[in-house]
N, CA, C and O atoms as a Maestro MAE file, in Angstrom:
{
 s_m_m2io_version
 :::
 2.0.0
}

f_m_ct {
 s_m_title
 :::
 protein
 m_atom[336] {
  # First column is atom index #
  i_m_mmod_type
  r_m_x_coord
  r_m_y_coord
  r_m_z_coord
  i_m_residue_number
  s_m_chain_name
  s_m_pdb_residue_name
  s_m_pdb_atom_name
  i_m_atomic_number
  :::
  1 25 0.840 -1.174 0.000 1 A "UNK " " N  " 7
  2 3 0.000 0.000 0.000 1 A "UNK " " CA " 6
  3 2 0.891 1.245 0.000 1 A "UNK " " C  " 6
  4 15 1.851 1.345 0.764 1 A "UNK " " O  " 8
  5 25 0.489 2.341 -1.018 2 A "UNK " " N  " 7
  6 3 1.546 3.514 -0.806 2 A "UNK " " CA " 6
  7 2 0.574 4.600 -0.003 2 A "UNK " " C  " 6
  8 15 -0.633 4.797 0.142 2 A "UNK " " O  " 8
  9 25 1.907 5.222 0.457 3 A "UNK " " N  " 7
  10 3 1.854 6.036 1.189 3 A "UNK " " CA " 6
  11 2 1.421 7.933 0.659 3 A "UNK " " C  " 6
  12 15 2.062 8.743 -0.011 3 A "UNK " " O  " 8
  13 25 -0.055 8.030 1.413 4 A "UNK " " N  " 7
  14 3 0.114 9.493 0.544 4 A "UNK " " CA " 6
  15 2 1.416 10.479 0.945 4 A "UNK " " C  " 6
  16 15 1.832 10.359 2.097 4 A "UNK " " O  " 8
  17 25 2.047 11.393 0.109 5 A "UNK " " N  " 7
  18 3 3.139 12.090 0.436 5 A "UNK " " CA " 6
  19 2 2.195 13.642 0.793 5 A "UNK " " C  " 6
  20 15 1.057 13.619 0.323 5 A "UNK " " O  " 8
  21 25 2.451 14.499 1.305 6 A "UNK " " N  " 7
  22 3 1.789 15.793 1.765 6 A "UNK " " CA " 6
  23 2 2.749 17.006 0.439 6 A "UNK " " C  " 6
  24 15 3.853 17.185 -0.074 6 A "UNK " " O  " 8
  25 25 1.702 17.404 0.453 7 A "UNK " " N  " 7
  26 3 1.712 18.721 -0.387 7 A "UNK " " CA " 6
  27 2 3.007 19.551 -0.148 7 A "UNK " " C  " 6
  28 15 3.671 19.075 0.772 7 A "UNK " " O  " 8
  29 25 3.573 20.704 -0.742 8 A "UNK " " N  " 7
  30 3 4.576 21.541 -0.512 8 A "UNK " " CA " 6
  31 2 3.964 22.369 0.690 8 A "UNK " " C  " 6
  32 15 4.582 22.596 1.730 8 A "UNK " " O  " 8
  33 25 2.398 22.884 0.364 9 A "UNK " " N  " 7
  34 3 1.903 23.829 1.241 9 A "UNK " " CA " 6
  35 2 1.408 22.830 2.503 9 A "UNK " " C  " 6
  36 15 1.098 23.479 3.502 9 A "UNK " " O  " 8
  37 25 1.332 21.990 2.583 10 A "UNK " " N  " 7
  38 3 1.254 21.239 4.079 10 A "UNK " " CA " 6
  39 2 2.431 21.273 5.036 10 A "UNK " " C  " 6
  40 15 2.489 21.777 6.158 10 A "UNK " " O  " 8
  41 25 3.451 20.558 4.270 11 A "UNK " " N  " 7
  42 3 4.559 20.111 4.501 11 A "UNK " " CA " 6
  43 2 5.456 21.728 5.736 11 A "UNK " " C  " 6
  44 15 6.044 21.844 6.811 11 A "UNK " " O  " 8
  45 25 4.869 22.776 4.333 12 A "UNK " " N  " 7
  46 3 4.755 24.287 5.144 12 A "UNK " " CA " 6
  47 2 4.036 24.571 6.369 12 A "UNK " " C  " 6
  48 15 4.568 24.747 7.465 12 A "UNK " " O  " 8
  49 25 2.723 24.607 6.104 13 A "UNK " " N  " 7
  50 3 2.207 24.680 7.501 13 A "UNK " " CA " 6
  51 2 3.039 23.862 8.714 13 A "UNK " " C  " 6
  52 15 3.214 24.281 9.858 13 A "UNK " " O  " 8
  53 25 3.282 23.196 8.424 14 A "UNK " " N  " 7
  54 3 3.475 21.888 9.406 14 A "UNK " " CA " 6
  55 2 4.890 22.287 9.837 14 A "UNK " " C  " 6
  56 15 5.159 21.980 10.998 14 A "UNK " " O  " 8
  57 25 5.976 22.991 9.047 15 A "UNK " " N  " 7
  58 3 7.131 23.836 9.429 15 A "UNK " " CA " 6
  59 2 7.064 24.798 10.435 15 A "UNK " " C  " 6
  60 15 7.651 24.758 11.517 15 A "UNK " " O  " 8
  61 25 5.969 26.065 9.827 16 A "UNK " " N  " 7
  62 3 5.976 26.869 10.537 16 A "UNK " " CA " 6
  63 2 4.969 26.613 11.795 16 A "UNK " " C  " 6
  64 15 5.002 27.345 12.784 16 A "UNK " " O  " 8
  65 25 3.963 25.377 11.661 17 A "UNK " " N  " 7
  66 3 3.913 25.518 13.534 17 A "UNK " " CA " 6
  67 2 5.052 25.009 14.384 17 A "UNK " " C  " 6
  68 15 5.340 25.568 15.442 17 A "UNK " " O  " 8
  69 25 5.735 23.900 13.909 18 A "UNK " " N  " 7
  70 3 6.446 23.830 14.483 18 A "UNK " " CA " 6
  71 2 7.562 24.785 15.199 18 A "UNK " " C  " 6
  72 15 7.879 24.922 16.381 18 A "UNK " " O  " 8
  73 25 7.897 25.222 14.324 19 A "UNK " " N  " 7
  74 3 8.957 27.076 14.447 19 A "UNK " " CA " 6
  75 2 8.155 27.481 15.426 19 A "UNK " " C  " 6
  76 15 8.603 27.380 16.568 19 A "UNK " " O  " 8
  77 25 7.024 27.938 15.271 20 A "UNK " " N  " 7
  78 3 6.394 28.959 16.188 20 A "UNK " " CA " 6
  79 2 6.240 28.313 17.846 20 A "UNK " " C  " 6
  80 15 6.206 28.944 18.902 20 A "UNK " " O  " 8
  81 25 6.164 26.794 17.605 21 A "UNK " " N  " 7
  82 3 5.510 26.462 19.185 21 A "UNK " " CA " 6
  83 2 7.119 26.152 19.342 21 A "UNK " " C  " 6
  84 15 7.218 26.916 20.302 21 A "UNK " " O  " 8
  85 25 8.341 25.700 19.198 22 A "UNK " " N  " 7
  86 3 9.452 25.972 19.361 22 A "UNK " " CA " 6
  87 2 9.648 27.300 20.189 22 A "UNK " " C  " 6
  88 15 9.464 27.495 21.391 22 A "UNK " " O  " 8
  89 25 10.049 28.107 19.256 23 A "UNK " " N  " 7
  90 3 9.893 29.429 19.730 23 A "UNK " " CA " 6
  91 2 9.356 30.080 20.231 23 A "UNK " " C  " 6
  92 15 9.976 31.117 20.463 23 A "UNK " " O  " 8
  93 25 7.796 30.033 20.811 24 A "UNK " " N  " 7
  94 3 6.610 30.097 22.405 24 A "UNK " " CA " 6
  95 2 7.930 29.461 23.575 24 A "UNK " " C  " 6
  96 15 8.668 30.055 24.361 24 A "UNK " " O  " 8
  97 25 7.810 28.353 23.309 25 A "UNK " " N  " 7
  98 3 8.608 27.236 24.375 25 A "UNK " " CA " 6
  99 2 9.679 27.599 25.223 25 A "UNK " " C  " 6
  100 15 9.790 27.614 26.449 25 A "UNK " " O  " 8
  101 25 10.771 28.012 23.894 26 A "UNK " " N  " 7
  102 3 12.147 28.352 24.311 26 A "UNK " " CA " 6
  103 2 11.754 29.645 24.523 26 A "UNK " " C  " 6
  104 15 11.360 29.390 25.661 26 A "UNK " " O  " 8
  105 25 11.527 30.779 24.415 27 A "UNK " " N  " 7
  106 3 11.126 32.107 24.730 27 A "UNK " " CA " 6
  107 2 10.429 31.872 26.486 27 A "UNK " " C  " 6
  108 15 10.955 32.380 27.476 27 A "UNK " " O  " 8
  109 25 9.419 31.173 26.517 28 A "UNK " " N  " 7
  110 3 9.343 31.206 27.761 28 A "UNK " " CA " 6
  111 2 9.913 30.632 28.373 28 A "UNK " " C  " 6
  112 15 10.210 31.515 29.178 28 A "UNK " " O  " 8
  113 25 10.643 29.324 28.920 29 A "UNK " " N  " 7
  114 3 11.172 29.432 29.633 29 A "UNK " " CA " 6
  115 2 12.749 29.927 29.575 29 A "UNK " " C  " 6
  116 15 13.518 29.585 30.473 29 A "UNK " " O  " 8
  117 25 13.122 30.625 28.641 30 A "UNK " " N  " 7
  118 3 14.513 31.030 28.807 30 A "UNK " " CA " 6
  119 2 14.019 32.653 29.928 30 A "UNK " " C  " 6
  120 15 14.805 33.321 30.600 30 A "UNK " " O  " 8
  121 25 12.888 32.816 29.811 31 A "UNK " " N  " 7
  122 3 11.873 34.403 30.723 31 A "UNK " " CA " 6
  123 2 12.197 33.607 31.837 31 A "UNK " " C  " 6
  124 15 13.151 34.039 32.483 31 A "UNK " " O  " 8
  125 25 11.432 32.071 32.447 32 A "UNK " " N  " 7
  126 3 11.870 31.576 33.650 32 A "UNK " " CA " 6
  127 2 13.210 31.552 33.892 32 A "UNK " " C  " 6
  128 15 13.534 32.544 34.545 32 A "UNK " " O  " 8
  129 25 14.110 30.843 33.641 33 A "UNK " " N  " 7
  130 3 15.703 31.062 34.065 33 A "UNK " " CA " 6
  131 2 15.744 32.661 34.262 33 A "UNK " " C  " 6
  132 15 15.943 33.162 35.369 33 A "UNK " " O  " 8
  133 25 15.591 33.224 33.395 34 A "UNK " " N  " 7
  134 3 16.016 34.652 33.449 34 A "UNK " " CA " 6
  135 2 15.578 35.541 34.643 34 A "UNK " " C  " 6
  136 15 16.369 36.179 35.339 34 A "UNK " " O  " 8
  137 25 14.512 35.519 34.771 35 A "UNK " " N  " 7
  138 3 13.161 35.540 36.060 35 A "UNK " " CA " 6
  139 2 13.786 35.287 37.777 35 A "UNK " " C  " 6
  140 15 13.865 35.890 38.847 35 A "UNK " " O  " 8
  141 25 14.096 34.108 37.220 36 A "UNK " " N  " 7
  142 3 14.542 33.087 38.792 36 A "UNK " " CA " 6
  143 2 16.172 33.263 38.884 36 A "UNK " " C  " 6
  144 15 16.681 32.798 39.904 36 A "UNK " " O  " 8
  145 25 17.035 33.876 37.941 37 A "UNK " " N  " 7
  146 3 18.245 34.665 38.536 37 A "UNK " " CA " 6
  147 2 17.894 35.805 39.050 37 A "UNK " " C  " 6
  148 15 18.070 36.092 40.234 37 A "UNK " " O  " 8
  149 25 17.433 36.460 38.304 38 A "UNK " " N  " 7
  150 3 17.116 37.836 39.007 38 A "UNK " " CA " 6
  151 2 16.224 37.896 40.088 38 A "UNK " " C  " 6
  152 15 15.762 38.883 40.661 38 A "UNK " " O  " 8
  153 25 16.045 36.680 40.288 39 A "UNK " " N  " 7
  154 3 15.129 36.923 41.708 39 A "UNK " " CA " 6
  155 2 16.355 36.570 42.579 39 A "UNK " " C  " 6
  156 15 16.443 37.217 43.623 39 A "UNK " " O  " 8
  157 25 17.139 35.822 42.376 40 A "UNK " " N  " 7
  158 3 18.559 35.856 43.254 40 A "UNK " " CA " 6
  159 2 18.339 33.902 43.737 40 A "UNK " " C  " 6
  160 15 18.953 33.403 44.680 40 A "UNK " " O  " 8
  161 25 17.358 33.110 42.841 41 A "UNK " " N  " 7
  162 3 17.684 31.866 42.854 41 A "UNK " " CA " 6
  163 2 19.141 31.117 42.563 41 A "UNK " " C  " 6
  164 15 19.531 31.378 41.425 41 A "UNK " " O  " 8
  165 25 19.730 30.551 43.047 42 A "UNK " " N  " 7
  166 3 20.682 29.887 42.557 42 A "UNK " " CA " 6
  167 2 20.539 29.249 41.853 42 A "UNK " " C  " 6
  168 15 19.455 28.670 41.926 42 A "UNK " " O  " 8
  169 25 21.523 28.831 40.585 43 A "UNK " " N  " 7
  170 3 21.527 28.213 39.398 43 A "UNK " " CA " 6
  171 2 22.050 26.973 39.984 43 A "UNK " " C  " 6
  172 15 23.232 26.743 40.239 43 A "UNK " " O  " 8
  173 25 20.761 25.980 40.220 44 A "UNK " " N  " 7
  174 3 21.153 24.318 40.473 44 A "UNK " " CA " 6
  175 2 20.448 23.586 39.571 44 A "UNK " " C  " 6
  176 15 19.903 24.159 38.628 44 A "UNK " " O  " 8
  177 25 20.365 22.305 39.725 45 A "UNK " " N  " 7
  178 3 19.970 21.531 38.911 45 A "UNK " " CA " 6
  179 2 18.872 21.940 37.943 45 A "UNK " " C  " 6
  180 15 18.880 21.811 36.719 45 A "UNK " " O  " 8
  181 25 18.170 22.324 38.520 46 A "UNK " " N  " 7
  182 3 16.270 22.109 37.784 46 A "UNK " " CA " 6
  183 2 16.216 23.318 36.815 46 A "UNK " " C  " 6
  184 15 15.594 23.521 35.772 46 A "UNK " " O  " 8
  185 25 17.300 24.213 37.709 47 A "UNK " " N  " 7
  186 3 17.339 25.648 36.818 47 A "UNK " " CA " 6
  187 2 18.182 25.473 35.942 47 A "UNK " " C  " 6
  188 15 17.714 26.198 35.064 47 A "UNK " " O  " 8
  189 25 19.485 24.855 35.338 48 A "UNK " " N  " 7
  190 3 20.606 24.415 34.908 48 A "UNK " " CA " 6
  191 2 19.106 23.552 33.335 48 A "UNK " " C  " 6
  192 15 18.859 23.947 32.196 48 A "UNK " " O  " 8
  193 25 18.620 22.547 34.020 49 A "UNK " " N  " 7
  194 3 17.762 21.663 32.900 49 A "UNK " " CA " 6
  195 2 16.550 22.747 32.597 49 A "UNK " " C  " 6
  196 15 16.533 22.808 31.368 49 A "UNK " " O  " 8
  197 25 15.796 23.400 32.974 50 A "UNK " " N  " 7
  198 3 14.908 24.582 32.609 50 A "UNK " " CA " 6
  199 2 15.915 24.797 31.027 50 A "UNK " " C  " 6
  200 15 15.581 24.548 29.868 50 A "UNK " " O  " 8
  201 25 17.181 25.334 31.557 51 A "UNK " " N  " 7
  202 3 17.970 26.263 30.546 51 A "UNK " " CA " 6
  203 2 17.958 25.534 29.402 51 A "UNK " " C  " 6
  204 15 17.475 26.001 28.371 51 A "UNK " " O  " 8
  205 25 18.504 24.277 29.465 52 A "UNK " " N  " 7
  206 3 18.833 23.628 28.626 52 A "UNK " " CA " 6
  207 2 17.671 23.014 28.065 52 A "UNK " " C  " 6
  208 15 18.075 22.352 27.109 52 A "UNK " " O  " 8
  209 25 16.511 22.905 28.169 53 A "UNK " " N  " 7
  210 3 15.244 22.738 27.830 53 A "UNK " " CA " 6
  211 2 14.631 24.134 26.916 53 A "UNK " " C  " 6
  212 15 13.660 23.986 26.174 53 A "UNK " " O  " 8
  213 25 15.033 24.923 27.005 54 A "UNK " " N  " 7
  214 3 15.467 26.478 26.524 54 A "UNK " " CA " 6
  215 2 16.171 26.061 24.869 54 A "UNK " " C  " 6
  216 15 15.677 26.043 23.742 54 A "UNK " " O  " 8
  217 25 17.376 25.798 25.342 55 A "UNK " " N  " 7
  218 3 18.481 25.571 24.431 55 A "UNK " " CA " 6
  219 2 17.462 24.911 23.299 55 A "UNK " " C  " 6
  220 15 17.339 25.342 22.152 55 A "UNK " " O  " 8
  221 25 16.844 23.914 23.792 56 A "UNK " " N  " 7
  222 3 16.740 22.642 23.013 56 A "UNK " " CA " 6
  223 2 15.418 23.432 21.896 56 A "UNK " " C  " 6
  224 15 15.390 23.491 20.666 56 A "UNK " " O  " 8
  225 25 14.673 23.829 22.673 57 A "UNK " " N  " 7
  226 3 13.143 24.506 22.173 57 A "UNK " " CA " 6
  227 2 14.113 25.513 20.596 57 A "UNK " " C  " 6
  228 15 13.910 25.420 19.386 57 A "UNK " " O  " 8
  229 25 14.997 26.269 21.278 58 A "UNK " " N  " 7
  230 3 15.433 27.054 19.981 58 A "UNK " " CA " 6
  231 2 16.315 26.258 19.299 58 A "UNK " " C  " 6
  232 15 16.638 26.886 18.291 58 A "UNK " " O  " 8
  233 25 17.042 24.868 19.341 59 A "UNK " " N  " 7
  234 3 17.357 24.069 18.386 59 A "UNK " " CA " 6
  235 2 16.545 23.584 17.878 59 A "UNK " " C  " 6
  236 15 16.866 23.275 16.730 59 A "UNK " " O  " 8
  237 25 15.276 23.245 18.216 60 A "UNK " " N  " 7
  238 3 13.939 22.505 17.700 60 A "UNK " " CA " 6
  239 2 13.397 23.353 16.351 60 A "UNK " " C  " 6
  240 15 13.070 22.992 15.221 60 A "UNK " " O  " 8
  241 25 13.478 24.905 17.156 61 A "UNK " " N  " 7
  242 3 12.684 25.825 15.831 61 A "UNK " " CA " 6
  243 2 13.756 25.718 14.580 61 A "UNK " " C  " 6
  244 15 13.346 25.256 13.515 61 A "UNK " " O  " 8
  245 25 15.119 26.140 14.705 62 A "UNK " " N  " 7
  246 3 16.219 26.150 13.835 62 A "UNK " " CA " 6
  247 2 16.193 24.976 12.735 62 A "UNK " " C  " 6
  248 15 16.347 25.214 11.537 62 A "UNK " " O  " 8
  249 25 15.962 23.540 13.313 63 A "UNK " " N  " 7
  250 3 15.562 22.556 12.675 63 A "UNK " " CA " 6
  251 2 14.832 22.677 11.613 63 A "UNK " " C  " 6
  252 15 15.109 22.565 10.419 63 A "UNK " " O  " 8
  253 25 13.480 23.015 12.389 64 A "UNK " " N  " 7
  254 3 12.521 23.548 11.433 64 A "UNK " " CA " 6
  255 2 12.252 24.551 10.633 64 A "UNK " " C  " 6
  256 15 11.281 24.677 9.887 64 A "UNK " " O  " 8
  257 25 13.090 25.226 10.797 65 A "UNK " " N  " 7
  258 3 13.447 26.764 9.560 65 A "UNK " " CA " 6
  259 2 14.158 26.158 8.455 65 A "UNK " " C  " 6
  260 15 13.895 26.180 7.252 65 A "UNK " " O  " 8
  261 25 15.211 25.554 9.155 66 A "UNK " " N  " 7
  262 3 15.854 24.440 8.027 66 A "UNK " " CA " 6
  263 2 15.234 23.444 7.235 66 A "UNK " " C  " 6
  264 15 15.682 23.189 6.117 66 A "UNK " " O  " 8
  265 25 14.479 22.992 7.591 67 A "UNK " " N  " 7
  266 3 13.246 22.494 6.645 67 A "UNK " " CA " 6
  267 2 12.411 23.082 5.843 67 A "UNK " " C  " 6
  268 15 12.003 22.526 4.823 67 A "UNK " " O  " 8
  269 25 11.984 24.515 6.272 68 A "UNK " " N  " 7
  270 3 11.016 25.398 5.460 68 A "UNK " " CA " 6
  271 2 12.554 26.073 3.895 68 A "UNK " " C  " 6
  272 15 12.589 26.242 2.677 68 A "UNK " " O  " 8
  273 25 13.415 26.193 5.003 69 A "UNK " " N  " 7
  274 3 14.412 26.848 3.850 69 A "UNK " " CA " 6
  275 2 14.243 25.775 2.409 69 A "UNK " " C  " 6
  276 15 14.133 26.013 1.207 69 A "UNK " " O  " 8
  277 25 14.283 24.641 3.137 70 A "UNK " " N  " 7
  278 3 14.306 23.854 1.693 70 A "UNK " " CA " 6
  279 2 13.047 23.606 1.117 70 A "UNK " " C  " 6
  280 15 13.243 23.679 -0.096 70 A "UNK " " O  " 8
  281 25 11.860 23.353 1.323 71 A "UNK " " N  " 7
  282 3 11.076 23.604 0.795 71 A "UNK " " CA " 6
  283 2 10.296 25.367 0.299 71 A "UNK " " C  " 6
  284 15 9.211 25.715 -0.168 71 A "UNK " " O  " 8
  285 25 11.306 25.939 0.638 72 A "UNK " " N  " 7
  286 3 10.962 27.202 -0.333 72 A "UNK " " CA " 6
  287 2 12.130 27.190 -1.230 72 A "UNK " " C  " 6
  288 15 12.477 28.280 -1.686 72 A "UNK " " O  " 8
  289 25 12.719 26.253 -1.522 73 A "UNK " " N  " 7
  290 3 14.036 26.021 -2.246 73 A "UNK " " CA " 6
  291 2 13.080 24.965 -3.131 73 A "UNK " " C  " 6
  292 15 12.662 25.572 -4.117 73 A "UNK " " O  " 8
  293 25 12.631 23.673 -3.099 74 A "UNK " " N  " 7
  294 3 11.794 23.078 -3.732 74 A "UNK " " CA " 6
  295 2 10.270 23.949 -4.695 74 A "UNK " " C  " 6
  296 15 9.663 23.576 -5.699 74 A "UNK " " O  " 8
  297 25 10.066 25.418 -3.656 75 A "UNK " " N  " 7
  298 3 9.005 25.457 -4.643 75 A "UNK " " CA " 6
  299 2 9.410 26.666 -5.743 75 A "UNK " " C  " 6
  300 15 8.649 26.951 -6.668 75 A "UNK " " O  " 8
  301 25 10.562 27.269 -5.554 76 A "UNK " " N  " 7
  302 3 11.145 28.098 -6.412 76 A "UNK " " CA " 6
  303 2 11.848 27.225 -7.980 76 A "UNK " " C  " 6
  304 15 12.002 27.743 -9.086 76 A "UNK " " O  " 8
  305 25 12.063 26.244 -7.697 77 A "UNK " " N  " 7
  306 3 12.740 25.047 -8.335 77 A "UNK " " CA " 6
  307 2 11.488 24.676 -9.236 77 A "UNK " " C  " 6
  308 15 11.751 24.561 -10.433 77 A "UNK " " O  " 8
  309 25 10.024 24.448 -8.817 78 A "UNK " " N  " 7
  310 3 8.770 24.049 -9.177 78 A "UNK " " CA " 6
  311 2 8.511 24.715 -9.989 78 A "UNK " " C  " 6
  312 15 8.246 24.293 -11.114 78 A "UNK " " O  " 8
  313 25 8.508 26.357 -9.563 79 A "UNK " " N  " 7
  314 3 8.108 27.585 -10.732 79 A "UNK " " CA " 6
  315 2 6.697 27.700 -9.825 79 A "UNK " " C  " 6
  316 15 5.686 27.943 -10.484 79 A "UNK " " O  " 8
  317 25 6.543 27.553 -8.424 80 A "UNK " " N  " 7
  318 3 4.987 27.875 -7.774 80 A "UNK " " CA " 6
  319 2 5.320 28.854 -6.811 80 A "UNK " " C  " 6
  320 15 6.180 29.034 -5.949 80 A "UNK " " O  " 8
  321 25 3.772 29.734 -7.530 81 A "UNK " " N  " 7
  322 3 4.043 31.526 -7.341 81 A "UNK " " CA " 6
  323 2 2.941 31.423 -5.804 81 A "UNK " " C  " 6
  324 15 1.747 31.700 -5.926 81 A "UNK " " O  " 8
  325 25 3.337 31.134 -4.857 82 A "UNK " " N  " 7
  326 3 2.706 31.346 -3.199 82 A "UNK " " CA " 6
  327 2 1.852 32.676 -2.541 82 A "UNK " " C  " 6
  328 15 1.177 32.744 -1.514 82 A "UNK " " O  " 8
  329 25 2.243 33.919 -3.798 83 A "UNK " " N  " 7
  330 3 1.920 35.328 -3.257 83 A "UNK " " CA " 6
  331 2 0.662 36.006 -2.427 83 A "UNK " " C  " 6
  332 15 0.583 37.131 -1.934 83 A "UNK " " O  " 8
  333 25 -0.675 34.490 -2.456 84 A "UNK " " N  " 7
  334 3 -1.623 35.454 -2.353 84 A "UNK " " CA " 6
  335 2 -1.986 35.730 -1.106 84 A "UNK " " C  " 6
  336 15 -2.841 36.589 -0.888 84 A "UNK " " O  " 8
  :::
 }
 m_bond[335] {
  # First column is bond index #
  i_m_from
  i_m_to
  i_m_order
  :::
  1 1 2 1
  2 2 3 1
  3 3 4 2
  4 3 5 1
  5 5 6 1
  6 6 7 1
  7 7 8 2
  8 7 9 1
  9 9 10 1
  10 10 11 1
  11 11 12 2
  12 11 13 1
  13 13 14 1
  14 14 15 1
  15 15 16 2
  16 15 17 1
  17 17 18 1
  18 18 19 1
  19 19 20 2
  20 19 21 1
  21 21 22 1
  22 22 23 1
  23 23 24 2
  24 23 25 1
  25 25 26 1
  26 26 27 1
  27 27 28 2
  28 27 29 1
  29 29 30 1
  30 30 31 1
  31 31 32 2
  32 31 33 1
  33 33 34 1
  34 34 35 1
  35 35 36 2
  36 35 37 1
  37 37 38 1
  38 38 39 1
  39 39 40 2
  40 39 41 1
  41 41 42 1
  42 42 43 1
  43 43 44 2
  44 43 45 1
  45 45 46 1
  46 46 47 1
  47 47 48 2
  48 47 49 1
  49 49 50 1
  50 50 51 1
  51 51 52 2
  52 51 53 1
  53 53 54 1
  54 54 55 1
  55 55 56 2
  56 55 57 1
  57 57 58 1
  58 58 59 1
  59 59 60 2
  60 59 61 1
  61 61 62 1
  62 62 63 1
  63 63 64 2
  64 63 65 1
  65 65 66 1
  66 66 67 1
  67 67 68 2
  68 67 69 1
  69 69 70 1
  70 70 71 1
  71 71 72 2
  72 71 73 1
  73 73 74 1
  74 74 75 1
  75 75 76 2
  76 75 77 1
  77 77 78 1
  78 78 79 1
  79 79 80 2
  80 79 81 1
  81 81 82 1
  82 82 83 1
  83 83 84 2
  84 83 85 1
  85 85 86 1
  86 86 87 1
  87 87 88 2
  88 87 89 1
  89 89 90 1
  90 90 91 1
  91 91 92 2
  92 91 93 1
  93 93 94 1
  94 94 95 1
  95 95 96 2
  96 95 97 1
  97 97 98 1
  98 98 99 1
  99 99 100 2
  100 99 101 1
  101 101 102 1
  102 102 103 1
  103 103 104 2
  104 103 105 1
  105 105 106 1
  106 106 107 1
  107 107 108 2
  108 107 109 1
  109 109 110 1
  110 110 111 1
  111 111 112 2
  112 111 113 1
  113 113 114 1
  114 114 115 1
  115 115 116 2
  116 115 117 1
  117 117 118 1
  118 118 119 1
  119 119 120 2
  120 119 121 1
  121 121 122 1
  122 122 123 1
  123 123 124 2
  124 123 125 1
  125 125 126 1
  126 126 127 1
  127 127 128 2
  128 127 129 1
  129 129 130 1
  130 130 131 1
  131 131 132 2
  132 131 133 1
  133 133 134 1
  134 134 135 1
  135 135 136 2
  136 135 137 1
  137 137 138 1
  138 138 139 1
  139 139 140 2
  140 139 141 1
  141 141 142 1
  142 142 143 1
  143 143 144 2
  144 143 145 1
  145 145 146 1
  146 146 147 1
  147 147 148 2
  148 147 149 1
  149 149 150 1
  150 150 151 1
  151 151 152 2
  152 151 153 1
  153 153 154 1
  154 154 155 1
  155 155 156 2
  156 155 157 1
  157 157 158 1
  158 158 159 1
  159 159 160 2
  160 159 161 1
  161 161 162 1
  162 162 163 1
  163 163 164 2
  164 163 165 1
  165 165 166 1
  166 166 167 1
  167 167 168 2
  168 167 169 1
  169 169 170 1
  170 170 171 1
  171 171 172 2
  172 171 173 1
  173 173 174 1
  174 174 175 1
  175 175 176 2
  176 175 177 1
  177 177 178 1
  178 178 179 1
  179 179 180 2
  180 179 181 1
  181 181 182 1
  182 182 183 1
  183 183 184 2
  184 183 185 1
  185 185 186 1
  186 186 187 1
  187 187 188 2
  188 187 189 1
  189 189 190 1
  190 190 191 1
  191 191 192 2
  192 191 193 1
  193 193 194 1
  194 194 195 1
  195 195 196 2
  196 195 197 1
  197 197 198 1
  198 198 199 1
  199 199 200 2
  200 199 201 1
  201 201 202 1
  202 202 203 1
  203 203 204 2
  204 203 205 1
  205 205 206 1
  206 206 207 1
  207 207 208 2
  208 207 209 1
  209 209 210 1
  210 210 211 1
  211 211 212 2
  212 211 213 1
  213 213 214 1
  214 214 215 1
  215 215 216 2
  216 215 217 1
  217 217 218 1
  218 218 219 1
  219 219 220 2
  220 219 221 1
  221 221 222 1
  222 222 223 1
  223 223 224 2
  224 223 225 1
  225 225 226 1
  226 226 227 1
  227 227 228 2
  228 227 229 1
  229 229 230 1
  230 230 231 1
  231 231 232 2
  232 231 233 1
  233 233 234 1
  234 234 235 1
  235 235 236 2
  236 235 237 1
  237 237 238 1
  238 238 239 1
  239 239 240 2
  240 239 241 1
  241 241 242 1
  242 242 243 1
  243 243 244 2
  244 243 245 1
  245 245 246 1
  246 246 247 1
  247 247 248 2
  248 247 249 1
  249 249 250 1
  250 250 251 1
  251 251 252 2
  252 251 253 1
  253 253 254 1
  254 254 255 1
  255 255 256 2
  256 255 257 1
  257 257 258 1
  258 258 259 1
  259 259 260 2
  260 259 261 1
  261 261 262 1
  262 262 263 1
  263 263 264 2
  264 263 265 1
  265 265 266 1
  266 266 267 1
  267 267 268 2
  268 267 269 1
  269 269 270 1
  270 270 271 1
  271 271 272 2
  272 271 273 1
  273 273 274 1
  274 274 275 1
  275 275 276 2
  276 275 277 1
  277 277 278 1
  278 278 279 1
  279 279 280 2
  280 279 281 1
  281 281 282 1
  282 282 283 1
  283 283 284 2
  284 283 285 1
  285 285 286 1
  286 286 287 1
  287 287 288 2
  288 287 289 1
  289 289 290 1
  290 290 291 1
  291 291 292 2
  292 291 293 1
  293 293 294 1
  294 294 295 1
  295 295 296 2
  296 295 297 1
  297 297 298 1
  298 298 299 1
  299 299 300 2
  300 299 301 1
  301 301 302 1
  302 302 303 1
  303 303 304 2
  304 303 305 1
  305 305 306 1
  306 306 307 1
  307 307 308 2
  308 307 309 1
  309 309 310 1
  310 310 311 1
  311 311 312 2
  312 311 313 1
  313 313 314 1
  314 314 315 1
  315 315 316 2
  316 315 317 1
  317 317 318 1
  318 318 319 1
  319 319 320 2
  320 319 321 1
  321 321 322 1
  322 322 323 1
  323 323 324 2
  324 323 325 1
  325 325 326 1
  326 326 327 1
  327 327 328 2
  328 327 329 1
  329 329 330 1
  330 330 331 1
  331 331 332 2
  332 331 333 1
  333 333 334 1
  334 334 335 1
  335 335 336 2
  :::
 }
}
C-alpha cells in the first residue's frame, strides 16, 4: 500500500507551527531562568535543565526553519508563485 506524500503547502504549515511552538517554548522558559536569577535563585539543577530545555526549544525551531528553507528552495525550483 503507498503512502500518501503531503503537499509543498502542508509540509509548510506543518514547518511553521512547528517554528512557532518551538519558539513560544524556548522564549518562555529562557523568561523563567532569566526571572529566577534575578530573583537571586541559585543556578542548580532544575534551573541548569529549565535552561537547557530552553536551548533545546530554539534548536527545535532552527531545525525547522531548516526544513522550510528547503522547501521554499523546492518550490522556487517548481516555478509555484505562493503570493496570495
Amino acid at each position: 500500500m503507498t503512502r500518501a506524500t503531503p503537499t509543498l503547502r502542508q509540509r509548510k504549515i506543518f514547518a511553521l507551527t512547528r517554528i512557532l511552538g518551538g519558539l513560544v517554548a524556548a522564549c518562555y522558559l529562557g523568561y523563567v531562568v532569566v526571572a529566577n536569577l534575578a530573583a537571586g535563585v541559585p543556578f542548580d539543577r532544575t534551573l541548569g535543565f529549565t535552561a537547557l530545555v530552553a536551548v533545546a526549544g530554539f534548536a527545535y525551531a532552527a531545525w525547522y526553519l531548516r526544513d522550510l528553507s528547503a522547501i521554499a528552495r523546492e518550490e522556487r525550483e517548481q516555478g509555484i508563485d505562493d503570493s496570495r
